[in-house]
PALUMMI-199240 format. One record per atom (N, C-alpha, C): residue number from 1; x, y, z; atom name; residue in one letter. Coordinates in steps of 0.02 Angstrom, whole numbers, always signed. Atoms other than C-alpha are relative to their C-alpha. Layout:
num=NUM, u=X, v=Y, w=Z, atome=CA, residu=A;
...
***
This chain:
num=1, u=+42, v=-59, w=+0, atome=N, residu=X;
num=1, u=+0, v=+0, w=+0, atome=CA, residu=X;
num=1, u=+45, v=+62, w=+0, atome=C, residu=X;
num=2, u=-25, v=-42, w=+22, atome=N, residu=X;
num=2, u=+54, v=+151, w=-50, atome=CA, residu=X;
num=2, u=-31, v=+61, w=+47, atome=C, residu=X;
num=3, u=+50, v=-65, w=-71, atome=N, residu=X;
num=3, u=+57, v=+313, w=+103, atome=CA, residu=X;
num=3, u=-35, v=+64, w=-41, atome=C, residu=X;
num=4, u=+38, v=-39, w=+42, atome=N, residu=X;
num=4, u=-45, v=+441, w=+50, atome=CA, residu=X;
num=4, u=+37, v=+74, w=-3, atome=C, residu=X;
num=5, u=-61, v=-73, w=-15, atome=N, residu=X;
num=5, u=+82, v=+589, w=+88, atome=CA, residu=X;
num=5, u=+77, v=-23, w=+38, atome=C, residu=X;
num=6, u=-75, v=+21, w=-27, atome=N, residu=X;
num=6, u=+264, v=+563, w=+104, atome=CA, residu=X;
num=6, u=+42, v=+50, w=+11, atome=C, residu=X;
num=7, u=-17, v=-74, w=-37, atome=N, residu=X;
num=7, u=+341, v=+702, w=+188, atome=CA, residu=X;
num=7, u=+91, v=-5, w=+4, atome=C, residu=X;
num=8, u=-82, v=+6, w=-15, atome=N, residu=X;
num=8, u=+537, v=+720, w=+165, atome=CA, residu=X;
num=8, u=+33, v=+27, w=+61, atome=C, residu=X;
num=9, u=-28, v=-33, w=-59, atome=N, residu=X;
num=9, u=+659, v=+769, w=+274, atome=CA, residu=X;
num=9, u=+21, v=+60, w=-11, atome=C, residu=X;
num=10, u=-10, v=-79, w=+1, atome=N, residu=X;
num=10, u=+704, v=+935, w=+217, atome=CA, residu=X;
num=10, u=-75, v=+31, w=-14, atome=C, residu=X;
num=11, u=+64, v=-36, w=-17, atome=N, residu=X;
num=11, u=+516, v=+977, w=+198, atome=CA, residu=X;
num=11, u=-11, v=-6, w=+80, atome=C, residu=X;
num=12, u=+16, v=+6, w=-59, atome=N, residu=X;
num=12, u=+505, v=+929, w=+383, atome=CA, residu=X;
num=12, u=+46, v=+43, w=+9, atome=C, residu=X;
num=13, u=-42, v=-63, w=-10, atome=N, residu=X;
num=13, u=+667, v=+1057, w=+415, atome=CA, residu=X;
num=13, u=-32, v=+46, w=-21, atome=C, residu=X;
num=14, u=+33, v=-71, w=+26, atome=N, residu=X;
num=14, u=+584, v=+1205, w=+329, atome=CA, residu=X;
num=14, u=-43, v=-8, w=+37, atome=C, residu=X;
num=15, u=+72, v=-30, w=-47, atome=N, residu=X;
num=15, u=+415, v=+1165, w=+436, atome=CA, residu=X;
num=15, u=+42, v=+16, w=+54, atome=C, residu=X;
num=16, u=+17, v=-2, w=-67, atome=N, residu=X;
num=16, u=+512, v=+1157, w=+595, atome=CA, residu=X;
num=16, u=+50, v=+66, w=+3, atome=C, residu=X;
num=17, u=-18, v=-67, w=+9, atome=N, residu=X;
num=17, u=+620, v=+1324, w=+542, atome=CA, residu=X;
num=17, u=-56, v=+67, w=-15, atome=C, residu=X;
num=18, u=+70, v=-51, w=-9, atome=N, residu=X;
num=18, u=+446, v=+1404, w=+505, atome=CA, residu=X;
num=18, u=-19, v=+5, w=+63, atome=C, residu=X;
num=19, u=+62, v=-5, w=-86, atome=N, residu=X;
num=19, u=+372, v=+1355, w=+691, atome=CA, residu=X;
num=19, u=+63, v=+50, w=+26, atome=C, residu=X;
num=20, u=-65, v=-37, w=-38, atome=N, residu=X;
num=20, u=+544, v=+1436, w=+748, atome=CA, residu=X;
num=20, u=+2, v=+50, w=+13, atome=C, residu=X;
num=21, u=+21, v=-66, w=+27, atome=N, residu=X;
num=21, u=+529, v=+1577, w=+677, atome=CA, residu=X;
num=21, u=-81, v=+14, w=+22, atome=C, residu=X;
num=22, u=+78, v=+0, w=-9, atome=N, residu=X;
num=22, u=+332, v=+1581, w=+685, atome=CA, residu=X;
num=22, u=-15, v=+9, w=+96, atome=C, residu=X;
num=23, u=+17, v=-2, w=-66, atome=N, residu=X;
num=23, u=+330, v=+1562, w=+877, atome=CA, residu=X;
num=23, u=+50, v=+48, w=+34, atome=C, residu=X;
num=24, u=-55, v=-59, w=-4, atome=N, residu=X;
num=24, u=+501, v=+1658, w=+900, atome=CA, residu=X;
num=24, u=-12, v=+57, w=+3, atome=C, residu=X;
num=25, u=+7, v=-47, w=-6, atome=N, residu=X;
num=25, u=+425, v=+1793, w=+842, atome=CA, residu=X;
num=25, u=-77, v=+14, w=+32, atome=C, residu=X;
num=26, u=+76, v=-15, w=-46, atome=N, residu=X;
num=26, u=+249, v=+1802, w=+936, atome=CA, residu=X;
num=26, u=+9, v=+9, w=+50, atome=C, residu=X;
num=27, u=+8, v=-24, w=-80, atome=N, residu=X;
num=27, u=+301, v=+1821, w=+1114, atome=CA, residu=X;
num=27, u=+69, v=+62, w=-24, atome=C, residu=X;
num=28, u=-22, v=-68, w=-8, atome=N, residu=X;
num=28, u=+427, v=+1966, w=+1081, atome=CA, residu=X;
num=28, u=-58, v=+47, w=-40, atome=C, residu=X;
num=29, u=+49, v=-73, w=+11, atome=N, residu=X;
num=29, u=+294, v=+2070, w=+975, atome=CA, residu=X;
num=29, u=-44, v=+1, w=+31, atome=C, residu=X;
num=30, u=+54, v=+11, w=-71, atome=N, residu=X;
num=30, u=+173, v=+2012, w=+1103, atome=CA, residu=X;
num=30, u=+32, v=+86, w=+73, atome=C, residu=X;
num=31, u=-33, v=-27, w=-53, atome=N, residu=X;
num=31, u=+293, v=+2099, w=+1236, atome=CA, residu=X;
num=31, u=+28, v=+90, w=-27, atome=C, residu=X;
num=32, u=-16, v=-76, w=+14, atome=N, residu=X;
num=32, u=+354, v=+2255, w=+1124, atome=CA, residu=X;
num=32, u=-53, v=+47, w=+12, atome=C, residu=X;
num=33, u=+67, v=-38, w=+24, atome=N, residu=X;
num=33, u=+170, v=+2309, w=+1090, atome=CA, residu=X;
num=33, u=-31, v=+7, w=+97, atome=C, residu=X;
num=34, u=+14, v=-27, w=-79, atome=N, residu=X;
num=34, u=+139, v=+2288, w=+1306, atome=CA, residu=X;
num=34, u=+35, v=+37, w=+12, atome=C, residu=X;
num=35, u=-30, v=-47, w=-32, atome=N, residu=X;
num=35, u=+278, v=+2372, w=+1336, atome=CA, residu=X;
num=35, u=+9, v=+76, w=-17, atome=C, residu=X;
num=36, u=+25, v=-72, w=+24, atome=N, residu=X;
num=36, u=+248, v=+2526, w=+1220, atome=CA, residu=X;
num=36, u=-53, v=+31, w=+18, atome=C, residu=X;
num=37, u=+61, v=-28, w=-33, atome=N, residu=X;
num=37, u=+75, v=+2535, w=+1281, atome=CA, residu=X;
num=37, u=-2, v=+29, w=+78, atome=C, residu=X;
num=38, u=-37, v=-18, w=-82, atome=N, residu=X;
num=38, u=+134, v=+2529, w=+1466, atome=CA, residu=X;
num=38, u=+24, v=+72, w=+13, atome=C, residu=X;
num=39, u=-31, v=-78, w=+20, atome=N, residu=X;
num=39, u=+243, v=+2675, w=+1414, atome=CA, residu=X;
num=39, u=-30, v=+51, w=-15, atome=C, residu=X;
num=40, u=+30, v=-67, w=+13, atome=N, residu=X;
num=40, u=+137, v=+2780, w=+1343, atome=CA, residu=X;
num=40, u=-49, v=-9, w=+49, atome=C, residu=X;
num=41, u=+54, v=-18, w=-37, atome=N, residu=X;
num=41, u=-5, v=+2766, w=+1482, atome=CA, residu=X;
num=41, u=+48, v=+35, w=+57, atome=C, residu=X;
num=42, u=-40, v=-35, w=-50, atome=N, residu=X;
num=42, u=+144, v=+2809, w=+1604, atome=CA, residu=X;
num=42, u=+7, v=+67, w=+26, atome=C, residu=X;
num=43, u=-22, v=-70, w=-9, atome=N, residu=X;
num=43, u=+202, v=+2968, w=+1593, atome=CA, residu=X;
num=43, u=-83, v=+68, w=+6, atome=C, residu=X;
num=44, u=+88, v=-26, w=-29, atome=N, residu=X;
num=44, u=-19, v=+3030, w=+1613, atome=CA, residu=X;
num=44, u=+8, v=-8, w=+74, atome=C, residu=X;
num=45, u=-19, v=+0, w=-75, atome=N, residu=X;
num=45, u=+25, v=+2978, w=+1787, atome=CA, residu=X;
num=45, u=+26, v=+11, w=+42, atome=C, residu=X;
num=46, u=-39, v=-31, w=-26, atome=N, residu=X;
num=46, u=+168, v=+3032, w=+1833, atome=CA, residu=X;
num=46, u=+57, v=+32, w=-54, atome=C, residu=X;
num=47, u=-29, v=-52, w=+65, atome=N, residu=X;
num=47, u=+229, v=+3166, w=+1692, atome=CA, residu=X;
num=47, u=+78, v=-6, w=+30, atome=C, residu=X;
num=48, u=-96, v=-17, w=-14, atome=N, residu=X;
num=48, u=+416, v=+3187, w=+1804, atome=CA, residu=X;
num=48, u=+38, v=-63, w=-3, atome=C, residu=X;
num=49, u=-33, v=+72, w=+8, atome=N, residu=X;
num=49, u=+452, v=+2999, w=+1785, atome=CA, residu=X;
num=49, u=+5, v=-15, w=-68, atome=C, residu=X;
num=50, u=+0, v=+9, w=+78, atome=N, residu=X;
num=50, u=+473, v=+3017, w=+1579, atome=CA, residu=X;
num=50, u=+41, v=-24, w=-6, atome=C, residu=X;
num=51, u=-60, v=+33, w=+3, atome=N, residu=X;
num=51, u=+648, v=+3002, w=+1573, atome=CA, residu=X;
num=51, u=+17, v=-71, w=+35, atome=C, residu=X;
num=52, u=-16, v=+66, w=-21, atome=N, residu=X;
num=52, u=+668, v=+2842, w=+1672, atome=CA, residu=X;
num=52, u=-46, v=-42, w=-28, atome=C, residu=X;
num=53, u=+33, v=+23, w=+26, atome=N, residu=X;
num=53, u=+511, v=+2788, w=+1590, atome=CA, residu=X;
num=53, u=+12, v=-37, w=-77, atome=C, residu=X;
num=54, u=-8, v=-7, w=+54, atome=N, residu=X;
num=54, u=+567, v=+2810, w=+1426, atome=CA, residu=X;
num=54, u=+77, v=-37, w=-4, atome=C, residu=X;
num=55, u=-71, v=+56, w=-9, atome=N, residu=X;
num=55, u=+770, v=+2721, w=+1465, atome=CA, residu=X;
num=55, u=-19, v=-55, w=+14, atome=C, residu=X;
num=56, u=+18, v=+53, w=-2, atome=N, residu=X;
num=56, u=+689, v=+2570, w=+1529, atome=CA, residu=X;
num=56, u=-62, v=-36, w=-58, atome=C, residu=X;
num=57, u=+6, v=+47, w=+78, atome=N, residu=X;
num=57, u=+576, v=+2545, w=+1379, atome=CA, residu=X;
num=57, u=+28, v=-1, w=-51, atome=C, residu=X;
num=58, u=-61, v=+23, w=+56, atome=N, residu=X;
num=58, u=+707, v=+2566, w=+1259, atome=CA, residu=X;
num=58, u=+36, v=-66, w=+27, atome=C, residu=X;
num=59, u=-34, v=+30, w=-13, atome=N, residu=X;
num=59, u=+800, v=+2465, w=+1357, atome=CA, residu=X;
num=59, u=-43, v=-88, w=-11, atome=C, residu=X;
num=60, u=+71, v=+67, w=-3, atome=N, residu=X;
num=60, u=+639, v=+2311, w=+1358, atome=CA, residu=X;
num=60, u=+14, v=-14, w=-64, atome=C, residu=X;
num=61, u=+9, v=-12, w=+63, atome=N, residu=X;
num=61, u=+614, v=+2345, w=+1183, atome=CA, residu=X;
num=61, u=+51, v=-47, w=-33, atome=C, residu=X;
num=62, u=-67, v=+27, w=+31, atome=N, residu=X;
num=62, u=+814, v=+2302, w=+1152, atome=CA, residu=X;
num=62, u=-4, v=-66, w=+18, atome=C, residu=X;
num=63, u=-1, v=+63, w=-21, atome=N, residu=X;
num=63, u=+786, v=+2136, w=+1251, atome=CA, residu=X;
num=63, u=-42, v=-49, w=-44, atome=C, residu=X;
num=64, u=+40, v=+22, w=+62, atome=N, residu=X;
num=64, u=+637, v=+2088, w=+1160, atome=CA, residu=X;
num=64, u=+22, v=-12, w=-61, atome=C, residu=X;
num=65, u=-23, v=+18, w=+73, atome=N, residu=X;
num=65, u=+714, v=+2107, w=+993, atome=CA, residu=X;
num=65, u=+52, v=-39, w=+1, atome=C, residu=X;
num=66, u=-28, v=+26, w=+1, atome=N, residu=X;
num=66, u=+851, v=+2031, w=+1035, atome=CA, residu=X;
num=66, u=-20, v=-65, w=+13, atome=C, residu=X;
num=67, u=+31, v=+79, w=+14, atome=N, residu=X;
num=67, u=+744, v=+1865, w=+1075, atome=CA, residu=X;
num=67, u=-27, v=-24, w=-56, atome=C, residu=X;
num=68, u=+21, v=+23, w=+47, atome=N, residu=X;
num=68, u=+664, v=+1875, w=+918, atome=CA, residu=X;
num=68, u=+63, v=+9, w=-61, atome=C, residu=X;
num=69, u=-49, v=+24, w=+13, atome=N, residu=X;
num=69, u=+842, v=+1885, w=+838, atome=CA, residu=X;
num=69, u=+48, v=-66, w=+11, atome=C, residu=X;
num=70, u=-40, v=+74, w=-22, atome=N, residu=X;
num=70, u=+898, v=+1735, w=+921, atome=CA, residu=X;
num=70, u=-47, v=-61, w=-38, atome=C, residu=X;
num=71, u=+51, v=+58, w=+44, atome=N, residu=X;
num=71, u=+736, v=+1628, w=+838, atome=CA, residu=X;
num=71, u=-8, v=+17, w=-56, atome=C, residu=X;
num=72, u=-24, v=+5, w=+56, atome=N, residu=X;
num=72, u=+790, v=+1705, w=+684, atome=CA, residu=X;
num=72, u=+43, v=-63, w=-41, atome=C, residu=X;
num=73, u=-75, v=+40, w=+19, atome=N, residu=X;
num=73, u=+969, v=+1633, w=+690, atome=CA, residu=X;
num=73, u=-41, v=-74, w=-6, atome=C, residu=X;
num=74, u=+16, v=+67, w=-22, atome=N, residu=X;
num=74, u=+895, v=+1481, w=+752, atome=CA, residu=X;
num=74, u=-56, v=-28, w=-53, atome=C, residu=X;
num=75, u=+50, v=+1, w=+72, atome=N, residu=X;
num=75, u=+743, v=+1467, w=+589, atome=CA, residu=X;
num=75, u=+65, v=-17, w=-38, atome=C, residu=X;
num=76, u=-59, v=+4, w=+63, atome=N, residu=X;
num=76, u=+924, v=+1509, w=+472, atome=CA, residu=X;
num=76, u=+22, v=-71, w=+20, atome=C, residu=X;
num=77, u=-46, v=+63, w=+0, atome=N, residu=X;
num=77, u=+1025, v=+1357, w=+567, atome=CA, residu=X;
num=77, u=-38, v=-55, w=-13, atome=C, residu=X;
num=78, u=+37, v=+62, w=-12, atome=N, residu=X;
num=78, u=+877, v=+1222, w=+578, atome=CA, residu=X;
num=78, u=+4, v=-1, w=-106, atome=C, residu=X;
num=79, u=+1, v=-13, w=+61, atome=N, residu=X;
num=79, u=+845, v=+1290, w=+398, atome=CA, residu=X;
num=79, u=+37, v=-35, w=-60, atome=C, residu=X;
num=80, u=-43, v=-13, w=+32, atome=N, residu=X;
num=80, u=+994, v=+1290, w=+310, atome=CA, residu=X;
num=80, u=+71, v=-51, w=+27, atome=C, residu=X;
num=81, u=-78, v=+25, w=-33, atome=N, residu=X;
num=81, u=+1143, v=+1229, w=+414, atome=CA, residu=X;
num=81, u=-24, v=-72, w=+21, atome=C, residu=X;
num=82, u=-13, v=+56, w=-53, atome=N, residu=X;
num=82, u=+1091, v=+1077, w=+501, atome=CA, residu=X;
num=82, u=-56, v=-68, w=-47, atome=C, residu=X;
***
């Protein structure tokens, strides 16, 4: 009998470099988009706390992207390299 879908192994690498990527990037834009919102309701509450307001979400922001840079790399190596 003959399977009805035969799924290679580099089609199975490209799906599991898509989920990588695909999930990689959903909890940091999850987290950029709270933490910009956060930010801007802030400074309505306490206007003299801008500046520290405003260094610690840059600073979030940089963390965040930098996780969804790491499930980049990690999409390219499953991808490509391995």
């Amino acid at each position: 009998m003959v399977p009805l879908l035969e799924i290679s192994d580099e089609a199975l690498r490209f799906m599991g470099a898509a989920l990588a990527i695909g999930v990689g990037g959903l909890a940091p834009a999850l987290a950029i988009g709270n933490l910009a919102g956060k930010a801007a309701e802030a400074p309505g509450r306490n206007p003299e706390a801008q500046p520290a307001i405003q260094t610690n979400m840059i600073l979030g922001v940089a963390f965040a992207e930098a996780i969804a840079i790491y499930a980049f790399v990690v999409a390219v190596m499953i991808g490509f390299v391995f």
